[in-house]
N, C-alpha and C positions, 0 to 999 in steps of 0.2 A: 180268613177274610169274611166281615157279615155283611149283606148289603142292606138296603134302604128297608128291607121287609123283616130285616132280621135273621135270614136262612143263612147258613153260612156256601159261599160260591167258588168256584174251582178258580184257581190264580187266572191271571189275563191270560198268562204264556202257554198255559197248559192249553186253556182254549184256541190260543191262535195253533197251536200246534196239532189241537183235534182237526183244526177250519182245515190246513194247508194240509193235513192225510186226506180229510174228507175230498178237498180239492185235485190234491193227484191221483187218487181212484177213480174218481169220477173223468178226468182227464185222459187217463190210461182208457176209461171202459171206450168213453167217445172215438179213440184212437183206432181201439179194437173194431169196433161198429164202423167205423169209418173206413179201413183196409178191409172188411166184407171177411169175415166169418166164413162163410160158405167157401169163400175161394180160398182161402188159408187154409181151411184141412182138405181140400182135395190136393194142396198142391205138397203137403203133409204125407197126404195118401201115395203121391207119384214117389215123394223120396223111400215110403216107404216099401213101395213094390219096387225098385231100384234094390234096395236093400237087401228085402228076401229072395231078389232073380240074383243076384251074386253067385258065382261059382262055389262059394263055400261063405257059411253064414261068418258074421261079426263074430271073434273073440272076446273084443275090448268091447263092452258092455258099455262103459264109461266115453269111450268113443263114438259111440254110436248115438248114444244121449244128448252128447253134447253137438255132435253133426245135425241131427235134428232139431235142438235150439237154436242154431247158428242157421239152418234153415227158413227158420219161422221165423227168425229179424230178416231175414231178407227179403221175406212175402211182404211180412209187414210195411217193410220199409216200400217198396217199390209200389203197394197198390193206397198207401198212404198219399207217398209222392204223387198216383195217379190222380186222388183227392184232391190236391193241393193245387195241382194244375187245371181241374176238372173244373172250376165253381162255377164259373160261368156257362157253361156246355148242360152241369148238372141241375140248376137252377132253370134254366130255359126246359129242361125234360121233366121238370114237375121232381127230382127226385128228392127222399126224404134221409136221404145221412147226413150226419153231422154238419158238416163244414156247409151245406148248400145251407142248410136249415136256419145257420147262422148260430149253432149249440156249441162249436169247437171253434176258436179261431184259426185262422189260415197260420200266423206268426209260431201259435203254440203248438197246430200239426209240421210246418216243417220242422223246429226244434225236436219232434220227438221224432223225424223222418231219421234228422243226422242222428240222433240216439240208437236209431235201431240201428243204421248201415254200420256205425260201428261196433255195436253189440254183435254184429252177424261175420262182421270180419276178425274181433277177439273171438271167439268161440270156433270161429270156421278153424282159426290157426290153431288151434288148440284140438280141434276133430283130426289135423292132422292137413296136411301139402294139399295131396287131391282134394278134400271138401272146400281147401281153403281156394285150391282156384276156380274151381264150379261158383262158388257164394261171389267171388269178383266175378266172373263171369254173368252172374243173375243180374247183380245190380248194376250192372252198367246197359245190360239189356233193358232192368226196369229204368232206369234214367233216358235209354236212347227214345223209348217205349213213350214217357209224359213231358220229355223235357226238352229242351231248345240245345244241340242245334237239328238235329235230326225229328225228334216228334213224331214217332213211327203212328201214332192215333191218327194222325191226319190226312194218313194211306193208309185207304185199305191193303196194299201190296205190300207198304213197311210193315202193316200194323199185322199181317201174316206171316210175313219173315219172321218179326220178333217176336210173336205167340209160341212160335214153333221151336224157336231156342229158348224160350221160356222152358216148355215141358218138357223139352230134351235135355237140359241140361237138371232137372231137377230127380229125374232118373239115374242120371251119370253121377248126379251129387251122394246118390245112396249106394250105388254101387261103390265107390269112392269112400264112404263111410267102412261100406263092410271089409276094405279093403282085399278086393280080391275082383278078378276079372270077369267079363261080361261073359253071360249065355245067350244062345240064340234065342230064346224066349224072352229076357230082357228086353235086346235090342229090337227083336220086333215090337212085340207090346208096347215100348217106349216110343220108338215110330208111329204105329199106328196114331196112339193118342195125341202123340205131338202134332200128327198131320190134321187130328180132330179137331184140335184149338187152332190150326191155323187155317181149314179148308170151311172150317163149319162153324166154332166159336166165335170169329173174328169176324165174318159175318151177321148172323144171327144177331147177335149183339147189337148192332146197326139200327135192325128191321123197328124197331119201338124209341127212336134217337134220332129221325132224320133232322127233325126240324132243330134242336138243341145243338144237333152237330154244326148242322148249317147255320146258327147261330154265332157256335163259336170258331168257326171258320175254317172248321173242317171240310176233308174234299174226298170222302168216301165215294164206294159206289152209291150208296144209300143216296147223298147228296147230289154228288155230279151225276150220274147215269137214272136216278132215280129206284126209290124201293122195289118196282117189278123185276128190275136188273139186279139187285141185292139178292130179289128172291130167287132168280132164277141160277144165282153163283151159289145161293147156300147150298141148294137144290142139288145141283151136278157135286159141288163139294162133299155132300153129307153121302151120294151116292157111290160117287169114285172111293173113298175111305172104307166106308163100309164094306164094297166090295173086293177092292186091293186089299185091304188089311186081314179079312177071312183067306184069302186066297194064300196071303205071304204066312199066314201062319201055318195054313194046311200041309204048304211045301218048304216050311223050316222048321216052325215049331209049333208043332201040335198042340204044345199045355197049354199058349196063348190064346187059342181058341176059346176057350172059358172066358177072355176078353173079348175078343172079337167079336163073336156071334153075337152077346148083347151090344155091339156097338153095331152091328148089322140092323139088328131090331132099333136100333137110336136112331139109324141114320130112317126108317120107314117114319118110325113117330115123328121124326124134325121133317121128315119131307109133308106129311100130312098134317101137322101144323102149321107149316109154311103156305100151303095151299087153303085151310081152313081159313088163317087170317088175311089171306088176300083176296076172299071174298064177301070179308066185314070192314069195313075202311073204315064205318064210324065205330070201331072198338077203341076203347080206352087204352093209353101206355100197357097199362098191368093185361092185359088181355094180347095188345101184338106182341107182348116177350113170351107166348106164349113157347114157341121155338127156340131161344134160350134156355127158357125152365125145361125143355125136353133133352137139348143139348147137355146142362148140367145135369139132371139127376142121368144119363147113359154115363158122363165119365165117372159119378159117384160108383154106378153098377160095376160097371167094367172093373174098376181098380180094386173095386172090394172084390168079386170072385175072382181077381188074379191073385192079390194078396194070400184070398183063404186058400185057393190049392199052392200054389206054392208053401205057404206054412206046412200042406199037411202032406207034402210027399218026403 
């Protein structure tokens, strides 16, 4: 085919066929970006210290691969769904993913919500019974978590119950992968973190959102009792964990302590950014998460040196 210039042009079809790849890449990337990166592979990293605390490593190579794809549609799916439900909340907070920004539509992330939930329930069954009831398990937690009729975001007390089965079950889903029973290293480690996301992440999180929350008609501490009271729960929260979780491992499982102790160190840094930013009121969003970003890079620490000693014993 020549066109008006004389160059010869690739047929229509070919081109609409570049458009509509060029379109679901870019679709997919907004997806990705939108379900948050950062919290997809820590919760990558939980299945995978799950995995390596097993009584006896993985055989099935092929199981275990596919346990953890089935995995990651369920993150996807649930912190996606969180997006979807979020626009309003996230828009009031100034934030810049996708769907607030107005880059992804709300219609084209739930279609790709239901895509994942069921990519993550093919592949769960396919990992085998146990991953496949962990992965029902996640997503009905990430539904109870953004969606109606429960809405665990809109308590801070649901929204800690179901953090806490969040990282619990995401643990259980790799041991379940490896097919083989739990060690006491495991099940503490697993705890401790779970109780992280639920006494201190769940929290924290809060402290840089009041007003977006209160917007969209949430009834956190943040909200109802006010941020001072936020601070003073992440505060006792980051405190009790840290010090519970050293202690439980001391007197069950020692290996876990290569966790713990930097979560003891997280929980000093979250209390000392907690207190730094409640003596700057006029700091920007990105400055009061400053306590979250502390919160996150501890559980990145913690699960990579439990990961690495476990691999090397």
């Amino acid at each position: 085919m020549i066109d008006s210039a004389g160059y010869l042009s690739a047929p229509v079809s070919a081109r609409a066929l570049d458009l509509r790849w060029r379109t679901a890449v870019n679709t997919a990337r907004l997806c990705w970006s939108e379900a948050r990166p950062s919290v997809q592979l820590v919760f990558l990293l939980r299945f995978a210290v799950g995995l390596a605390s097993a009584a006896q490593l993985p055989q099935a190579t092929g199981r275990t691969v596919l346990g953890m794809a089935s995995w990651w549609c369920a993150v996807a799916c649930a912190y996606l769904l969180n997006g979807v439900t979020d626009v309003r909340e996230d828009q009031a907070n100034g934030s810049r993913r996708p769907i607030a920004r107005g880059d992804l539509p709300v219609r084209t992330a739930t279609a790709a919500t239901a895509l994942l939930a069921v990519a993550a329930l093919a592949l769960g069954g396919l990992a085998g019974t146990g991953v496949l009831v962990w992965v029902v398990g996640f997503l009905l937690l990430g539904w109870a978590y953004s969606a109606p009729p429960v809405r665990a975001k809109q308590s801070s007390v649901l929204c800690a119950v179901v953090a806490f089965g969040l990282g619990a079950t995401s643990y259980a889903a790799g041991v379940s992968a490896a097919g083989s029973g739990w060690t006491a290293t495991g099940a503490v480690f697993g705890c401790v973190m779970a109780a992280w996301m639920a006494l201190v992440g769940s929290l924290v999180k809060d402290l840089g959102d009041a007003g977006g929350d209160a917007a969209g008609g949430r009834r956190t501490v943040a909200v109802v009792r006010g941020v001072a009271a936020a601070r003073a729960l992440a505060v006792a929260g980051a405190v009790l964990v840290g010090t519970a979780g050293t202690v439980a491992a001391a007197l069950w499982a020692p290996l876990a302590l290569v966790g713990t102790v930097p979560v003891a160190a997280g929980a000093i840094w979250v209390v000392a950014r907690v207190v730094r930013d409640a003596r700057r009121e006029s700091a920007d969003r990105q400055q009061r998460r400053g306590a979250y970003r502390a919160f996150m890079v501890t559980q990145y620490a913690a699960n990579l040196l439990v990961l690495a000693a476990l691999a090397a014993r």
